[in-house]
C-alpha positions as CSV (number, residue, x, y, z in Angstrom):
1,X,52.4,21.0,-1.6
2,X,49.0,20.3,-3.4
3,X,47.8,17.0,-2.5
4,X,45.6,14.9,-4.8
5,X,43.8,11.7,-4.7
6,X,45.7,8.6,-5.8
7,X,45.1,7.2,-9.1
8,X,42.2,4.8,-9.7
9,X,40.4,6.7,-6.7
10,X,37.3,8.7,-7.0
11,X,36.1,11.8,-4.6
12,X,32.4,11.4,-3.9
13,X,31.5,15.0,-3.8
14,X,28.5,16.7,-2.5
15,X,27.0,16.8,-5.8
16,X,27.0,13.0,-6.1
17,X,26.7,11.7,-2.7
18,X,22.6,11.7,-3.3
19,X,23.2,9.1,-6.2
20,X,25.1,6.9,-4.1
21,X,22.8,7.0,-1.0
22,X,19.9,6.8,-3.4
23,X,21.4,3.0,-5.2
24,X,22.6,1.8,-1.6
25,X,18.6,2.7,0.1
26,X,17.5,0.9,-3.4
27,X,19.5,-1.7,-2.5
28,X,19.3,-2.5,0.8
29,X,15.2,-2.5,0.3
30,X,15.0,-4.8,-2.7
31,X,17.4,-7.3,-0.6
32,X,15.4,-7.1,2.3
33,X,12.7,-8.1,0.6
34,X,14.1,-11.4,-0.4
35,X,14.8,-11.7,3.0
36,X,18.7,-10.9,3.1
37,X,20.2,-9.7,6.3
38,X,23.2,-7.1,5.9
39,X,26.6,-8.1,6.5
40,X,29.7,-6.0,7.2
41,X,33.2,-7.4,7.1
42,X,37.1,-5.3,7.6
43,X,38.7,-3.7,5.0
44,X,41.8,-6.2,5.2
45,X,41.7,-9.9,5.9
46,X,44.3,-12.2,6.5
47,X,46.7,-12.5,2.6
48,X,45.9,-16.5,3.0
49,X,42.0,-15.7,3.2
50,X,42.0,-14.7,-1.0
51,X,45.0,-16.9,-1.8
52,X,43.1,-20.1,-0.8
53,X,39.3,-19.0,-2.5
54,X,40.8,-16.9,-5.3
55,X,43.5,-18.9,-6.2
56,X,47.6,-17.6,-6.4
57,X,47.2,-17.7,-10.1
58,X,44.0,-15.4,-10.5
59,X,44.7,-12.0,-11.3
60,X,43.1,-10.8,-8.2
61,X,45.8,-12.4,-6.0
62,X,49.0,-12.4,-8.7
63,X,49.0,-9.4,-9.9
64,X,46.0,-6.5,-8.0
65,X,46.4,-7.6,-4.8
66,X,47.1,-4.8,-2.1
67,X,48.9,-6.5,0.4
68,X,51.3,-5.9,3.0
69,X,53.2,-6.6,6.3
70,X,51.6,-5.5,9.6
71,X,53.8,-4.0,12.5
72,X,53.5,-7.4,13.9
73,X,54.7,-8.9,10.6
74,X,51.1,-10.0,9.7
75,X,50.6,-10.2,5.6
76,X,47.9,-8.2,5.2
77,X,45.2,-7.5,2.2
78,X,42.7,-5.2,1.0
79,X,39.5,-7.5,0.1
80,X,39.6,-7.7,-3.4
81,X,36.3,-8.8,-3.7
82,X,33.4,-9.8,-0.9
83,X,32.9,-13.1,-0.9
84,X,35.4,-14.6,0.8
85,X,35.6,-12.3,3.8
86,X,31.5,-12.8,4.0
87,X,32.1,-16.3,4.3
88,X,34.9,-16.4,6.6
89,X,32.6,-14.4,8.9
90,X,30.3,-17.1,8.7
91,X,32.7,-19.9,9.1
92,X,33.8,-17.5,12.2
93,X,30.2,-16.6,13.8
94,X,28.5,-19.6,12.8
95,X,26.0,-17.7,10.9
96,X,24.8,-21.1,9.4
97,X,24.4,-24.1,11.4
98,X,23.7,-27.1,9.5
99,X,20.6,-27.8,8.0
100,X,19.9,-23.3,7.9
101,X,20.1,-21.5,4.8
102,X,21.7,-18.0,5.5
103,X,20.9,-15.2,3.3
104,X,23.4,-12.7,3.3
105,X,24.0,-9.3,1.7
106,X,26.5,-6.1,1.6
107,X,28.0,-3.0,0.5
108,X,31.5,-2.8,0.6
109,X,34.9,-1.3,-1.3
110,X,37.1,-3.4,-2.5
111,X,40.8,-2.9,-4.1
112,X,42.5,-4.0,-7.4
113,X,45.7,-2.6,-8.5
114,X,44.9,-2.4,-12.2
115,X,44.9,0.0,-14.8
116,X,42.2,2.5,-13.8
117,X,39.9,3.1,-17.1
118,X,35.6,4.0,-16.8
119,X,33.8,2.4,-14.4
120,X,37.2,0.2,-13.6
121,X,39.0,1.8,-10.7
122,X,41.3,0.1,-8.0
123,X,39.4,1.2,-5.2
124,X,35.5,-0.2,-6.4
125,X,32.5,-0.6,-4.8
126,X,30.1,-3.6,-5.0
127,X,26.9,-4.7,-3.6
128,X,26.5,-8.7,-3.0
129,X,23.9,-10.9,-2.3
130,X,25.1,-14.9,-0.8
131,X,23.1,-17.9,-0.4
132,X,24.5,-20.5,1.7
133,X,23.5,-23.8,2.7
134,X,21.0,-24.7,-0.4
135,X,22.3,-26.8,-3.1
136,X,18.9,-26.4,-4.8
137,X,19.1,-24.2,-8.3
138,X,15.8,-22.8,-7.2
139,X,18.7,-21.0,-4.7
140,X,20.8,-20.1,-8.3
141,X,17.6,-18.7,-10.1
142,X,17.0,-16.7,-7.0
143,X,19.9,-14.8,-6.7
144,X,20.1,-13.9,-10.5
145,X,16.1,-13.2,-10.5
146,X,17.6,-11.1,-7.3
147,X,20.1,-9.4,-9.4
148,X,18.4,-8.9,-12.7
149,X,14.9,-7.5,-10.4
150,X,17.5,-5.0,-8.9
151,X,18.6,-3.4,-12.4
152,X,14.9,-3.1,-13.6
153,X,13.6,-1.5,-10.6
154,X,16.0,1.3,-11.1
155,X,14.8,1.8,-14.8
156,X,17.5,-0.3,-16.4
157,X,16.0,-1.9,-19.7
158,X,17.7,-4.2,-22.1
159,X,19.7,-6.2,-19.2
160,X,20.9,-9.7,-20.5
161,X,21.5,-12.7,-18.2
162,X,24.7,-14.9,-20.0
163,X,24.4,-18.3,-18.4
164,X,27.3,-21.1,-17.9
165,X,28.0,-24.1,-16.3
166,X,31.1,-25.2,-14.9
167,X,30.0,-28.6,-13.4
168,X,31.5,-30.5,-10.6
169,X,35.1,-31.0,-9.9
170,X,35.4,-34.4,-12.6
171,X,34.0,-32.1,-15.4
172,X,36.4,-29.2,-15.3
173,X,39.1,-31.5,-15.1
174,X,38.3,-33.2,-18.5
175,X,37.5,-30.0,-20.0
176,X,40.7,-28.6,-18.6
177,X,42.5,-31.1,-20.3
178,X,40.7,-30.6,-23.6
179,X,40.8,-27.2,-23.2
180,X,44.5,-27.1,-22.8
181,X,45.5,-29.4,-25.4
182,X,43.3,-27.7,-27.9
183,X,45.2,-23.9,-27.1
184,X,48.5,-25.9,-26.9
185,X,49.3,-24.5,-31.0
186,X,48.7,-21.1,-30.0
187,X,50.2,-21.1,-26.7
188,X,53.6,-22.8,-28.1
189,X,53.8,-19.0,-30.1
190,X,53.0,-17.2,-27.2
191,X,56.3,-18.4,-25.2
192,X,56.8,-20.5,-22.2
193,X,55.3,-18.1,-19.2
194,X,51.8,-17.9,-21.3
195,X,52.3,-22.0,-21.2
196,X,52.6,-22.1,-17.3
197,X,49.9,-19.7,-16.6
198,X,47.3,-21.5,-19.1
199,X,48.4,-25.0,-17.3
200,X,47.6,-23.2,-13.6
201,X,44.1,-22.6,-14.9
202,X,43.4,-23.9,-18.6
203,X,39.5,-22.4,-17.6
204,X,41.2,-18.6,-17.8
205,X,42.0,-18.5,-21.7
206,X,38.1,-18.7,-22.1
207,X,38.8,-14.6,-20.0
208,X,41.2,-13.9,-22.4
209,X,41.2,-10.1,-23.4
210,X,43.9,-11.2,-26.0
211,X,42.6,-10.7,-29.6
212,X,44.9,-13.8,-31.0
213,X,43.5,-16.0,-28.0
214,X,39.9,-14.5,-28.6
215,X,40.5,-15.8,-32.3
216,X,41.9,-18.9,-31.5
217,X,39.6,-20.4,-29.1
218,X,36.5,-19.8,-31.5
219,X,36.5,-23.4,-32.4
220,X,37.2,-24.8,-28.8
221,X,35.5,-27.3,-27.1
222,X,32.7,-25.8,-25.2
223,X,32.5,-26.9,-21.1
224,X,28.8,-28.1,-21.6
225,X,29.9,-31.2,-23.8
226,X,32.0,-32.1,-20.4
227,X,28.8,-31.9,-17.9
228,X,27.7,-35.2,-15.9
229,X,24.0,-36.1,-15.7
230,X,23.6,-34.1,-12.4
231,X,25.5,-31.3,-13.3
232,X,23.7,-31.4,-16.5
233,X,20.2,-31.9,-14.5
234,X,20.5,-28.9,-12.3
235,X,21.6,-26.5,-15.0
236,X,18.2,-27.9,-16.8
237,X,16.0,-27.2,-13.8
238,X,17.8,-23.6,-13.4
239,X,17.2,-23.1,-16.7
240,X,13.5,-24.1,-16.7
241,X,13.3,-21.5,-13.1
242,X,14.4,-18.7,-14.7
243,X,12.3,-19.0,-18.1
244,X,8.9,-20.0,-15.4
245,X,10.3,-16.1,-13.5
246,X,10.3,-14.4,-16.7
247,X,13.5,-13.7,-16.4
248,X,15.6,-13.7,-20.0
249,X,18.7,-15.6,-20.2
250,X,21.3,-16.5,-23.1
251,X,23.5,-19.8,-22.8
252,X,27.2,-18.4,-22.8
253,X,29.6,-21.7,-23.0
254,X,32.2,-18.5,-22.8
255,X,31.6,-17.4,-19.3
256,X,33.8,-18.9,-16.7
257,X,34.2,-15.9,-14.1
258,X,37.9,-14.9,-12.7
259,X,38.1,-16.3,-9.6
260,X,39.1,-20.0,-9.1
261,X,36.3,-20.7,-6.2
262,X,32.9,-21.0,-8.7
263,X,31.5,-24.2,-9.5
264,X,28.6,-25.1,-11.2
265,X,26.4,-22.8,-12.7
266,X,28.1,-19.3,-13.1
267,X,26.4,-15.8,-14.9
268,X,26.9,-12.3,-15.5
269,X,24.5,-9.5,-16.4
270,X,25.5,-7.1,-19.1
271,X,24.3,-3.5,-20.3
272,X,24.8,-3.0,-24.2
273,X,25.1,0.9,-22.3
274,X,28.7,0.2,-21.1
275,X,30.8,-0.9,-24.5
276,X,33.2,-3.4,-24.6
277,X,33.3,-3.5,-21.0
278,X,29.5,-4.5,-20.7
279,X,29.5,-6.6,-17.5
280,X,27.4,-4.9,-14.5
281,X,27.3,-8.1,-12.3
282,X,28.8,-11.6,-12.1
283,X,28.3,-14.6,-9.7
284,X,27.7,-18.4,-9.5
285,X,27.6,-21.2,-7.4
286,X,30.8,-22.0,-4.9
287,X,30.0,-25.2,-3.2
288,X,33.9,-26.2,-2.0
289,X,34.6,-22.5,-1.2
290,X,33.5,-22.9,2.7
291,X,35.4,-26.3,3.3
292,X,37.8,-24.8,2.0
293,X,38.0,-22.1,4.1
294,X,38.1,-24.1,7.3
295,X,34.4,-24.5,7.5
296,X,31.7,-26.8,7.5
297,X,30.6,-28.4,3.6
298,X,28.1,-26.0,2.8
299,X,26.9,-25.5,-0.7
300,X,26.4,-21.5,-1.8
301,X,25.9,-19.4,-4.4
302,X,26.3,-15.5,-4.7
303,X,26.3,-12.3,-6.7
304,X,28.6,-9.2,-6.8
305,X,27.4,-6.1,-8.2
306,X,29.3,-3.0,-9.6
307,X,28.6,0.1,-8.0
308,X,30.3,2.4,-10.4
309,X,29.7,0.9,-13.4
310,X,25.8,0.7,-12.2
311,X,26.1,4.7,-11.9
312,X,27.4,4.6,-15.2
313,X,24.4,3.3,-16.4
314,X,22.1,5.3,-14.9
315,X,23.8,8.6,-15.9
316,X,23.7,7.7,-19.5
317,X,20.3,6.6,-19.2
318,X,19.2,9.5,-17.3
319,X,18.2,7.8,-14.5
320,X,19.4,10.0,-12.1
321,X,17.4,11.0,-9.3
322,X,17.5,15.0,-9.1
323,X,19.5,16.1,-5.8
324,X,17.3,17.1,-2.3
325,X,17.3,20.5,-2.0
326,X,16.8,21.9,1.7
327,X,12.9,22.7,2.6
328,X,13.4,25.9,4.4
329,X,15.5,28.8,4.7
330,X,15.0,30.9,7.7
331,X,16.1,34.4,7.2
332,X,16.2,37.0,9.7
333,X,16.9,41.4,9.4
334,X,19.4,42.2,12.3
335,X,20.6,40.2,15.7
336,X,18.2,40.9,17.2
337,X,15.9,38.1,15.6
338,X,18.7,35.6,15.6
339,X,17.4,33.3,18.5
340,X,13.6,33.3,16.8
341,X,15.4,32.4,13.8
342,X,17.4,29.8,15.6
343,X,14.4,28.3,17.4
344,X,12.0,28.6,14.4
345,X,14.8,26.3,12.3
346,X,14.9,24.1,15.0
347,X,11.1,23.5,15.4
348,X,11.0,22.9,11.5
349,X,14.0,20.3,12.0
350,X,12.0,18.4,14.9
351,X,9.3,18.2,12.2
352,X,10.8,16.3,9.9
353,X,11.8,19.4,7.8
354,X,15.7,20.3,6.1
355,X,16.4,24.1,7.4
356,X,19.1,26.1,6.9
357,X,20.0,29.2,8.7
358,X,23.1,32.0,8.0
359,X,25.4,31.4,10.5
360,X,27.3,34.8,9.5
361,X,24.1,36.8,9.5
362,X,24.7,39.0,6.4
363,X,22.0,41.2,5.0
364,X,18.4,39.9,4.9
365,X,18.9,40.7,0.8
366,X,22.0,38.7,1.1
367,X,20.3,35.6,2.6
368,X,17.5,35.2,-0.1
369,X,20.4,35.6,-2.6
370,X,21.5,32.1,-0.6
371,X,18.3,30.8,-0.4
372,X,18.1,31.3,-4.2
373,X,21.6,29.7,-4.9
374,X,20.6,26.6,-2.8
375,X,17.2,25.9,-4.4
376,X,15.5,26.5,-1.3
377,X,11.7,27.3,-2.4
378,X,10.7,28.7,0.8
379,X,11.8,31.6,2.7
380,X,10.7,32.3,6.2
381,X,11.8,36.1,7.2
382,X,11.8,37.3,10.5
383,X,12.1,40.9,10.6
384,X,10.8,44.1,13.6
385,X,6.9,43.6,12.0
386,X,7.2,39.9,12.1
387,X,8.7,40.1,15.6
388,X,6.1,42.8,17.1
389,X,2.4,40.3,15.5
390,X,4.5,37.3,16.7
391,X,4.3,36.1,13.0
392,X,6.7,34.5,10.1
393,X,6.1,36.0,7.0
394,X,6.6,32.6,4.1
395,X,8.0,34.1,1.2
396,X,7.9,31.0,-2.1
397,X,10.6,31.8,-4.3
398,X,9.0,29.7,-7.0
399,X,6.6,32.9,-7.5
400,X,7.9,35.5,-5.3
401,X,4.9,35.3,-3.1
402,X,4.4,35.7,0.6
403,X,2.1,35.7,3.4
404,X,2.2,36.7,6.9
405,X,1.4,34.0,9.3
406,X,2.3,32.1,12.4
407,X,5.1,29.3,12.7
408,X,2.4,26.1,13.4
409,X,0.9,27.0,9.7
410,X,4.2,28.0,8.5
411,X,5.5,24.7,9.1
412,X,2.2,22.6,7.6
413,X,2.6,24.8,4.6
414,X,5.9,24.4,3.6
415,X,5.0,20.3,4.6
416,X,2.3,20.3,2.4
């Protein structure tokens, strides 16, 4: 039987891996220099964990949740997303006491059972950045001027910040009920189970991907007619933040997010590069998410980043960096060179060089073929004259030149 990988999974292949390792060093660097410290959390968390910040009737728990039962009739999940198992890790570990801000960030994978389509598959891959224990919107404008800084230091132009507010828990619930009662006409055509699912979360028709809700709700009132004066006040001063950063920003009242933890101000960047699709990131403030996790009442606010649909971006941009080729291929002409070869590619490996070596010692003429294939520009040959003036001779493939000399200047040319 031929195997295959399962559908909405992706092979990294040794072609690719280079792009990955070259977004996640970007990455890691440009968070460190905001001064985030790297978190890394299970694959599966306790079911509960995203039912209580995600919310049962979020897609992300109803319907692309991996879950399971344990041999020890544990209900299991595959994170979904990587907020929540951050912060349970810091409700567990105490990574902020009160009165600390914690900065924290991560790479992760995360699973969704949903139909797999570009840049959309159910095993994904995110970056995140969380700030926790600051209530301040300086905290807000940080982590978007984060995310945005991020796209543009890889070469990413025309990225958009869509801005919303979601206020405190008093506003959504008016809007919710004016939200609801406004999409009552339209939901009375759409039957009784789009009824129920609207009442769980009025907030989600705003996500709608249906064209007749799309439509509908063009005339709806908007969430920032529902904001109290400090609601109202800190979306001003994260507002005024951003525009003092430099950092371009469009009001979206449409903008809600999918996942029932956000509260305040929430945002998404988009790339007119990735169609109808467009989002590349998405985040906001989550005050109540730690309480309700167990924890202490710790405001926060965080971002999650799309890997795949980042790569997307690049490729079409032609962003990609080109892949490392090796610096050295040592070649040698018969067995009886093969532990000069083996100690010459050693030295050049303690130096900081990439050096390959034939393991199957085929013809010399067969291993510059290899070198050749692999990109390598430079050759070092070891052959009976080499052997007998205790010399390498450095043949560059790039001009088909070469020059006798010994290993030390060997090495500092092909470094140089």
């Amino acid at each position: 039987m031929k195997y295959q990988g399962q559908r909405g999974t992706e092979d990294v292949l040794p072609t690719q891996s280079h792009l990955w390792q070259y977004v996640e060093s970007r990455f890691r660097a440009h968070a460190s220099s905001y001064g985030y410290l790297e978190l890394r959390t299970p694959t599966f968390e306790d079911y509960d964990l995203f039912v209580r910040s995600s919310g049962e009737s979020s897609e992300a728990v109803s319907k692309q949740m991996y879950d399971f039962r344990d041999k020890g009739d544990r209900h299991i999940a595959l994170k979904p997303e990587g907020t929540a198992p951050a912060m349970r890790s810091l409700i567990q570990h105490n990574l902020c006491p009160q009165g600390t801000v914690a900065r924290l960030s991560y790479i992760t994978n995360c699973f969704r059972y949903e139909r797999p389509q570009k840049g959309r598959l159910r095993e994904l891959h995110q970056f995140g950045l969380e700030i926790v224990g600051s209530g301040s919107p300086l905290a807000d404008a940080e982590i978007i001027e984060a995310s945005a800084r991020f796209y543009q230091s890889l070469g990413v132009p025309s990225v958009v910040v869509l801005l919303n507010c979601l206020g405190n828990d008093e506003c959504r619930s008016r809007y919710r009920t004016a939200l609801l009662d406004f999409a009552m006409p339209l939901l009375n055509e759409m039957g009784e189970e789009a009824i129920e699912k609207a009442k769980k979360n009025p907030l989600r028709l705003l996500d709608s991907k249906d064209p007749q809700m799309i439509e509908g709700l063009k005339e709806a009132p908007v969430i920032l007619d529902f904001l109290d004066d400090p609601s109202r006040e800190h979306f001003e001063r994260l507002k005024d933040t951003l525009t003092f950063l430099g950092i371009e920003f469009r009001v979206a009242p449409e903008i809600v997010r999918g996942l029932d933890y956000y509260t305040g101000a929430v945002f998404e960047i988009q790339s007119e590069h990735l169609g109808s699709q467009s989002a590349l990131c998405g985040g906001g403030r989550y005050d109540n998410l730690i309480k309700e996790l167990g924890g202490p009442d710790l405001p926060s606010v965080g971002v999650g980043m799309g890997v795949e649909r980042l790569l997307i971006v690049m490729e079409q941009l032609g962003l990609w960096p080109e892949a490392p080729k090796p610096d050295l291929f040592v070649a040698f002409a018969g067995s009886e060179h093969e532990r000069a070869a083996l100690g010459l590619a050693a030295t050049a490996r303690n130096s900081g060089l990439t050096a390959i070596i034939d393991p199957d010692a085929k013809s010399l003429k067969s291993q510059l073929r290899q070198a050749d294939r692999l990109g390598v520009r430079f050759v070092a040959i070891i052959g009976d004259d080499e052997a007998a003036a205790s010399m390498v001779t450095l043949r560059n493939l790039s001009d088909s030149s070469q020059e006798l000399m010994s290993e030390g200047a060997l090495l500092e040319r092909v470094k140089g």
